[in-house]
KOLZA-15630 format. One record per residue (C-alpha): x, y, z; residue in one letter. Coordinates in steps of 0.1 Angstrom, whole numbers, plus 5000, padded with zeros to 4 digits. Layout:
# KOLZA-15630
XYZA/...
END
This chain:
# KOLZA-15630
266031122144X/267530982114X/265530842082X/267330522066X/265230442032X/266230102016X/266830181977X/269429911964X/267129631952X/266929501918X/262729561913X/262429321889X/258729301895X/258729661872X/261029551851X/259829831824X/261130101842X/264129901866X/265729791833X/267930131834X/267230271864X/266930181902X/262930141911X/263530451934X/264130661908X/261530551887X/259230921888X/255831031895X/255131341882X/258331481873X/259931381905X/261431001912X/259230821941X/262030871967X/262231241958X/258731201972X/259230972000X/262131202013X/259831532007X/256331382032X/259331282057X/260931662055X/257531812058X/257231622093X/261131762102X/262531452093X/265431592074X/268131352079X/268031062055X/270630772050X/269830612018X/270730242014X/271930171977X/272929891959X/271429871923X/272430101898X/273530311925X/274730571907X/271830701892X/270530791929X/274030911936X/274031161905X/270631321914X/271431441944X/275031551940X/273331761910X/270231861930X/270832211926X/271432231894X/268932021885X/266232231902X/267532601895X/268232811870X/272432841869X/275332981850X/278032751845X/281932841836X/283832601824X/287732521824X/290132551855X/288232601887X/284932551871X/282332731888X/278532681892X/276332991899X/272732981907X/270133231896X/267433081914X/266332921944X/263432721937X/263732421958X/263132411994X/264532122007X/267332162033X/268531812038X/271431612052X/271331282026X/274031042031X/274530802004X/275730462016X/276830171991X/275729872010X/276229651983X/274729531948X/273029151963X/272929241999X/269229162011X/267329442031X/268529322070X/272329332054X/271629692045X/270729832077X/273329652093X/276129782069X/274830142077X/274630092118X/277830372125X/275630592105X/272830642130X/275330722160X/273530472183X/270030682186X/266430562176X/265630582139X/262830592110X/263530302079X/261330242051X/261530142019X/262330351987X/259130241969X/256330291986X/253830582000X/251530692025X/249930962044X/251130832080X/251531092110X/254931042120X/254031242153X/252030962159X/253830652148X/257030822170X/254530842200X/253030522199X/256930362200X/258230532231X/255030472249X/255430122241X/259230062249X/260229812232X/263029782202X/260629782170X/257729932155X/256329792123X/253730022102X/250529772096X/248529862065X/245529662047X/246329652011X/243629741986X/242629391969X/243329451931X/239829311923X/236629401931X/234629161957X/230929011953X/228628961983X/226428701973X/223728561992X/222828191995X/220728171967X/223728281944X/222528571940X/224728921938X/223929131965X/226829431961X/230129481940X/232529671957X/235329851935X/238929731955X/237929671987X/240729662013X/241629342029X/240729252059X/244229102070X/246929322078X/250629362064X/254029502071X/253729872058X/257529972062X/257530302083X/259630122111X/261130292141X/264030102155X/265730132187X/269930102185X/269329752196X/267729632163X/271629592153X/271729242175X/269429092157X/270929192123X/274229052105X/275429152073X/273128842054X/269528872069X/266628962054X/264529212074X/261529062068X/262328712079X/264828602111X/265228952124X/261529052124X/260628652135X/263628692162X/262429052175X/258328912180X/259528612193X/261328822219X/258029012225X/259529332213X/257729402182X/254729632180X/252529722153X/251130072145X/248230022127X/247730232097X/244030302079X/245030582057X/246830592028X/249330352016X/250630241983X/253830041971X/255030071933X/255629691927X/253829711889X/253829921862X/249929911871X/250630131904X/253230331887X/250030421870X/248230471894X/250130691917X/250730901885X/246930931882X/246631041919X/249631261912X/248231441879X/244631511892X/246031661927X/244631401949X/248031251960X/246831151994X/250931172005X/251031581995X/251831742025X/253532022010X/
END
């Protein structure tokens, strides 16, 4: 099965970091955000990856064609036939990543459609490049077939950005909680898609809107609910944050 990750849109909402560089490449730790989406995937033998780009596409494009050098220790000749030799072998990975230029505007829906002769007609994984979790794949996968139909959607509860009050009806505080999570749940990402998605997708719809509507109004969208772990890198708050989590070896998406 096939990972698509969706890493072409503009992220103004972190406009400090998207400024020069696509939000997916925006890092935690030393590693860019999809380096770390792509690496909990590979550690649950999803290996396969089609990555959607569109802004500032080539930054994605150059880390990867420049992986190896990047991540090992090499000796480099220069002039005809230049040559490339590595020292080392540090990095593990032993991925298949297609990079697919679906277009600089084109909303997420567009995307996936543009990259359909890519996944060879067979069931596959999409998310989106800016956002983590701890999900088990195993079980996202088995909770789809059993259910048969075209779509899975990954339901999360968000953890509220303030802290909640219980206060009783003489006004008085009873309990602060610290970010409590919400009790209404949200669209994750983590999809698992059936071929047929593609009918309900044309080269100008947003994901989230007709096609999702469309695909529940045919009764063929499930959720997976999701307790665990999940974060999305929308502010330069939760690039913080999952920096935090990163630094002081708590990162609940470390598999590896």
């Amino acid at each position: 099965m096939k990972a698509v990750i969706l890493a072409g849109g503009l992220g103004t909402r972190l406009r400090e970091e998207t400024e020069y560089r696509p939000k997916p490449m925006v890092e935690i730790g030393e590693k860019p955000i999809l380096w770390h989406i792509m690496k909990n995937l590979s550690t649950q033998d999803l290996n396969d990856f089609i990555i959607c780009l569109g802004y500032k596409a080539e930054y994605i494009k150059d880390f990867f064609l420049n992986y190896d050098v990047r991540v090992n220790d090499s000796t480099i000749k220069i002039g005809k036939g230049s040559v490339v030799n590595q020292l080392s072998k540090s990095n593990e990975e032993n991925w298949n990543i297609t990079l697919a230029n679906t277009g600089l505007h084109t909303m997420t829906g567009g995307r996936i459609f543009k990259i359909r002769d890519y996944v060879n007609k067979e069931r596959f994984l999409c998310t989106y490049g800016d956002g983590l979790a701890d999900i088990n794949l195993k079980s996202l996968l088995e909770f789809h077939v059993n259910h048969g139909k075209i779509a899975t959607i990954t339901a999360v509860q968000p953890t509220n950005r303030f802290g909640a009050l219980e206060i009783d009806s003489n006004n008085q505080v009873k309990n602060f909680t610290e970010k409590p999570k919400s009790e209404q749940w949200i669209n994750g990402g983590f999809f698992i898609f059936e071929p047929e998605v593609f009918e309900y997708l044309n080269p100008d719809s947003t994901l989230e809107k007709e096609p999702l509507e469309n695909l529940a109004k045919d009764n063929q969208l499930m959720a997976f609910h999701h307790s665990g772990f999940w974060q999305p890198m929308d502010t330069y708050r939760e690039t913080q944050e999952l920096n935090s989590l990163w630094n002081s070896d708590s990162a609940p998406w470390k598999t590896w």
